[in-house]
Backbone as CSV, one residue per row, in Angstrom:
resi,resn,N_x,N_y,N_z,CA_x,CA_y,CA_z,C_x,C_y,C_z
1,UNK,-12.770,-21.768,-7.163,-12.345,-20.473,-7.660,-11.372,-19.852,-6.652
2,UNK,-10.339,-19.647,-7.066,-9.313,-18.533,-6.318,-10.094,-17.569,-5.647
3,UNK,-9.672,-17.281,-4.365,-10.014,-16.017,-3.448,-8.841,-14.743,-3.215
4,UNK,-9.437,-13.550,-3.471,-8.362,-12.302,-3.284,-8.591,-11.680,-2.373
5,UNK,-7.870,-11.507,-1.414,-8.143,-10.744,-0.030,-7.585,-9.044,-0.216
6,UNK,-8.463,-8.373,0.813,-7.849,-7.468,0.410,-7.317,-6.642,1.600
7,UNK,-6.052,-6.216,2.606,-6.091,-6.165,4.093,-5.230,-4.774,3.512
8,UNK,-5.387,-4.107,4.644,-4.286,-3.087,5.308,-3.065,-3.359,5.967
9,UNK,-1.745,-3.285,5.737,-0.190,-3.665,6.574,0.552,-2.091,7.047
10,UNK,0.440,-1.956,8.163,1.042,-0.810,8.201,2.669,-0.882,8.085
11,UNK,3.237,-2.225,8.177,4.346,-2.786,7.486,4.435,-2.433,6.069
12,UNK,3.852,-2.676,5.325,3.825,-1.966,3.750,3.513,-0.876,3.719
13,UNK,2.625,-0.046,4.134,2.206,0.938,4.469,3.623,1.852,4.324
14,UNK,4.603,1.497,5.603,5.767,2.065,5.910,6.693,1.939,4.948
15,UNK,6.746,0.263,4.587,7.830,-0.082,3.108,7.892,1.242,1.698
16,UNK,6.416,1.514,1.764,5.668,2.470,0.741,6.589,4.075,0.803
17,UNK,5.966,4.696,2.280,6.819,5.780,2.549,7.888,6.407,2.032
18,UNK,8.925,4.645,2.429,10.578,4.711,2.800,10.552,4.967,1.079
19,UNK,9.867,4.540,0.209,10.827,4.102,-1.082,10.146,5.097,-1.399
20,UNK,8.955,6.079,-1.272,8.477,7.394,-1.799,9.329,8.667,-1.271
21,UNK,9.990,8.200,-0.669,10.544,9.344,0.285,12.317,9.526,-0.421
22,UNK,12.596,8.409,-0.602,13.627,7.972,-0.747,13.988,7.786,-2.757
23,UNK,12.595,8.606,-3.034,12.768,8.168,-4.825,13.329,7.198,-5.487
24,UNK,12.997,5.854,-4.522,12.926,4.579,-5.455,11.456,4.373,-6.449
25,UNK,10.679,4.944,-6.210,9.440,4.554,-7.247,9.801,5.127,-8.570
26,UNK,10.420,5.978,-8.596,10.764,6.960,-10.144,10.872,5.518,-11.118
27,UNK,11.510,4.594,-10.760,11.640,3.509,-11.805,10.550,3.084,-12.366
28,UNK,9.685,3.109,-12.026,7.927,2.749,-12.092,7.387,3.640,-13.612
29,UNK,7.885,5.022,-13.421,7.699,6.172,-14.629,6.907,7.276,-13.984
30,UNK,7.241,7.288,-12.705,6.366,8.035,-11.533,7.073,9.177,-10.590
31,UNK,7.334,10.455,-10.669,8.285,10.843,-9.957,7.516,10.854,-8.444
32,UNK,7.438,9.965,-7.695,7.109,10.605,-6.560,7.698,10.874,-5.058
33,UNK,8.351,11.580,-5.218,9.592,12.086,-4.386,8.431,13.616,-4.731
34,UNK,7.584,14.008,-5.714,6.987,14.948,-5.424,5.328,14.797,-4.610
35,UNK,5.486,13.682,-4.561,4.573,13.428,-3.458,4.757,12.964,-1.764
36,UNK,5.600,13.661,-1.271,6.092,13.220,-0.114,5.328,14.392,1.082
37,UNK,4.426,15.315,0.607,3.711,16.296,1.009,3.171,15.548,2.477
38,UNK,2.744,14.510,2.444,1.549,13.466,3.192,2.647,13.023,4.847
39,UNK,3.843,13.483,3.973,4.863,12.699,5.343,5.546,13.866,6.213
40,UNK,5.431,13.973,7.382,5.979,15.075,7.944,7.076,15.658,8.049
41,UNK,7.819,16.775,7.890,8.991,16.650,7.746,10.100,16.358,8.680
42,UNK,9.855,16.324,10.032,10.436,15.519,11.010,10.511,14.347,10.697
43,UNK,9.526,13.731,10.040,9.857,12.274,9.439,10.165,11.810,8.689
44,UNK,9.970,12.793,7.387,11.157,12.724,6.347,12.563,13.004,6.502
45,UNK,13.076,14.045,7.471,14.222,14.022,7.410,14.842,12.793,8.248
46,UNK,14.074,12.012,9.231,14.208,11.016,9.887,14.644,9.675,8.453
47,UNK,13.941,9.635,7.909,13.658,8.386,6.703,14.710,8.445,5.876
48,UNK,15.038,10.152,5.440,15.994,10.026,4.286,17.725,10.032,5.366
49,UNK,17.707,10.172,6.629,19.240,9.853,7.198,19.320,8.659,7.561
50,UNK,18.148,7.768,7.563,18.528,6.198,7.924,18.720,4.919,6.929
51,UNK,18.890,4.035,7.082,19.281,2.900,6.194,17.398,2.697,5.682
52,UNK,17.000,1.597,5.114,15.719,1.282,4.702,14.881,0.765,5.629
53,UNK,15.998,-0.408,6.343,15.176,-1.132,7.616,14.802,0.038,8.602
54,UNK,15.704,0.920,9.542,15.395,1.740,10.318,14.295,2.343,9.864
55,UNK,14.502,3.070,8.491,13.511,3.869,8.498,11.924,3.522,8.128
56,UNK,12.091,2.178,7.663,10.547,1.519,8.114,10.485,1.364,9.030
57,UNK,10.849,1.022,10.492,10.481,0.608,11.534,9.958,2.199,12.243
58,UNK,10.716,3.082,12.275,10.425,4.736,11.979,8.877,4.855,11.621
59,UNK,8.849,4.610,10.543,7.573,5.228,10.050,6.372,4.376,10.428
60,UNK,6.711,2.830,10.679,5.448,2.194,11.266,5.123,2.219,12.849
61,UNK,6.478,2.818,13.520,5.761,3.334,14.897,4.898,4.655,14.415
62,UNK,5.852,5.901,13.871,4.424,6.041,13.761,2.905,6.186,12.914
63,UNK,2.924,5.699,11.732,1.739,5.184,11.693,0.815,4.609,12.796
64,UNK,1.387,3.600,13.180,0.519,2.575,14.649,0.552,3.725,15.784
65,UNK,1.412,4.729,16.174,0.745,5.669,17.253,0.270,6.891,16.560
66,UNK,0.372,7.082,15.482,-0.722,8.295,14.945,-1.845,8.664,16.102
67,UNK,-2.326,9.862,16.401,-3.491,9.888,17.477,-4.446,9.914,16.256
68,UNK,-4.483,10.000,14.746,-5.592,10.028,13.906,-5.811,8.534,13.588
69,UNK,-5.053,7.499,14.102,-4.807,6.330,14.225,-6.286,5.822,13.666
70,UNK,-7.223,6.077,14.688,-8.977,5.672,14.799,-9.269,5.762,13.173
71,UNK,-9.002,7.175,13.388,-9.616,7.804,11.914,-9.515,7.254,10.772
72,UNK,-7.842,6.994,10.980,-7.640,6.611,9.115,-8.040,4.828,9.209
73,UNK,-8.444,4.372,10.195,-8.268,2.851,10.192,-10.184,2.670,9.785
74,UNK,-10.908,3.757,10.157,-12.304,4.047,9.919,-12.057,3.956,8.224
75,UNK,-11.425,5.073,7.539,-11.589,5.020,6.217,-11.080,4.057,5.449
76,UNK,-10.161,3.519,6.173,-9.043,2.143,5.468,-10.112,1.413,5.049
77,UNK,-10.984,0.937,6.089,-12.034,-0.183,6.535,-13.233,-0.422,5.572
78,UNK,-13.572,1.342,5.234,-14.676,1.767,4.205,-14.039,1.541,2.870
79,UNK,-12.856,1.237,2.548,-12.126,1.664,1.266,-12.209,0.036,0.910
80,UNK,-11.912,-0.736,1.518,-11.577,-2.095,1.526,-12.591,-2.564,1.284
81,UNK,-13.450,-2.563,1.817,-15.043,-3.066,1.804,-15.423,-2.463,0.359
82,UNK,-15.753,-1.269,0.038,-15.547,-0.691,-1.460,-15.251,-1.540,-2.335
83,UNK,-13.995,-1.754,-2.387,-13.149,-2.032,-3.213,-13.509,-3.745,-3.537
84,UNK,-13.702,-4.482,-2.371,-13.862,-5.597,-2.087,-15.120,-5.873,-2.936
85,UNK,-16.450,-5.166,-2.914,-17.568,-5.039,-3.474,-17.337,-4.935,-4.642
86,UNK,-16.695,-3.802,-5.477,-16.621,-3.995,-6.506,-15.867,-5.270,-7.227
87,UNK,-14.325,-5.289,-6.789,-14.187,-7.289,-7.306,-14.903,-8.143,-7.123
88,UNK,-15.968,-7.987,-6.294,-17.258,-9.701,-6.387,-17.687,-9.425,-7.865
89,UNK,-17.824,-8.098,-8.177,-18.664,-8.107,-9.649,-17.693,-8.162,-10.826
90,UNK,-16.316,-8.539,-10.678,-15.374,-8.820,-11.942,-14.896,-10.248,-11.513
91,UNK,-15.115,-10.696,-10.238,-13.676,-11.884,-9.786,-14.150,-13.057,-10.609
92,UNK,-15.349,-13.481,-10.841,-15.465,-14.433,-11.869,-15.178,-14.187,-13.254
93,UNK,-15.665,-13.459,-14.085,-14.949,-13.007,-15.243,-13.544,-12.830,-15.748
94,UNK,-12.787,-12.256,-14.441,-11.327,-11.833,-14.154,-10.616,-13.398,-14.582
95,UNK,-11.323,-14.301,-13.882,-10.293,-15.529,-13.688,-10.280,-16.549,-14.470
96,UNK,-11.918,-16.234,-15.109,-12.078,-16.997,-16.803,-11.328,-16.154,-17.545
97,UNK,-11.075,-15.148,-18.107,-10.193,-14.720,-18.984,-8.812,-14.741,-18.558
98,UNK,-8.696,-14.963,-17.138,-6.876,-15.022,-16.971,-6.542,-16.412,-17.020
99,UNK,-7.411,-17.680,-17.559,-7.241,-18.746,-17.571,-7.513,-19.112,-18.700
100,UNK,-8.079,-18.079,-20.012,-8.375,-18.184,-20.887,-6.751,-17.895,-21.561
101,UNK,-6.467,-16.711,-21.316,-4.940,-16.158,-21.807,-3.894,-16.603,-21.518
102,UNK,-3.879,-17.214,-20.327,-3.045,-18.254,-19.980,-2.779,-19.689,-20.290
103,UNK,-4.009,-19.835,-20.849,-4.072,-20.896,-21.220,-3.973,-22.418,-20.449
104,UNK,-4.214,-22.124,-18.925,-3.749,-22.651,-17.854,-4.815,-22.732,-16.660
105,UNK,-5.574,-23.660,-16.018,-6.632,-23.577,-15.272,-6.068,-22.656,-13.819
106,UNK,-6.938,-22.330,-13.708,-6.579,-21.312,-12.383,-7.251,-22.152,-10.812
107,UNK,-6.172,-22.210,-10.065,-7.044,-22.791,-8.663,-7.288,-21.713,-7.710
């Protein structure tokens, strides 16, 4: 049976930011350029004057020196585990019906 992991990247994490910040998600059917509340505005105005690369590298220093750093990596940890718990109780079902619809054995 296929295995799904489930991790934290503060690399994506940051990728996330840049394109919320930057109202690339609107394509999705999502405006969230009104959710940019979460990002500081020293760091938004940082994100929206740089290219994409800069301004991920921007936002994952600081993510990784956040001093709430501890904190949110405490709840990340609890969320994952959560989350993780609940797919043990679909991941077999999940992969018979996505091999059912597919019509295609799943490894």
């Amino acid at each position: 049976m296929p295995k799904v992991s489930f991790k934290y990247d503060y690399k994506k994490d940051a990728w996330s930011w840049v394109l919320i910040a930057k109202g690339e998600q609107n394509k999705w059917g999502v405006d969230w350029r009104k959710e940019v509340d979460f990002i500081p505005q020293h760091l938004l105005n940082k994100i929206l004057k740089n290219s994409y690369k800069k301004a991920e590298d921007l936002v994952t220093k600081y993510i990784a020196s956040n001093p709430k750093k501890n904190i949110y990596q405490l709840t990340i940890k609890e969320q994952l585990k959560a989350t993780e718990n609940i797919w043990k109780k679909i991941e077999k079902e999940y992969f018979e019906r996505l091999a059912k619809i597919t019509q295609k054995p799943i490894f």
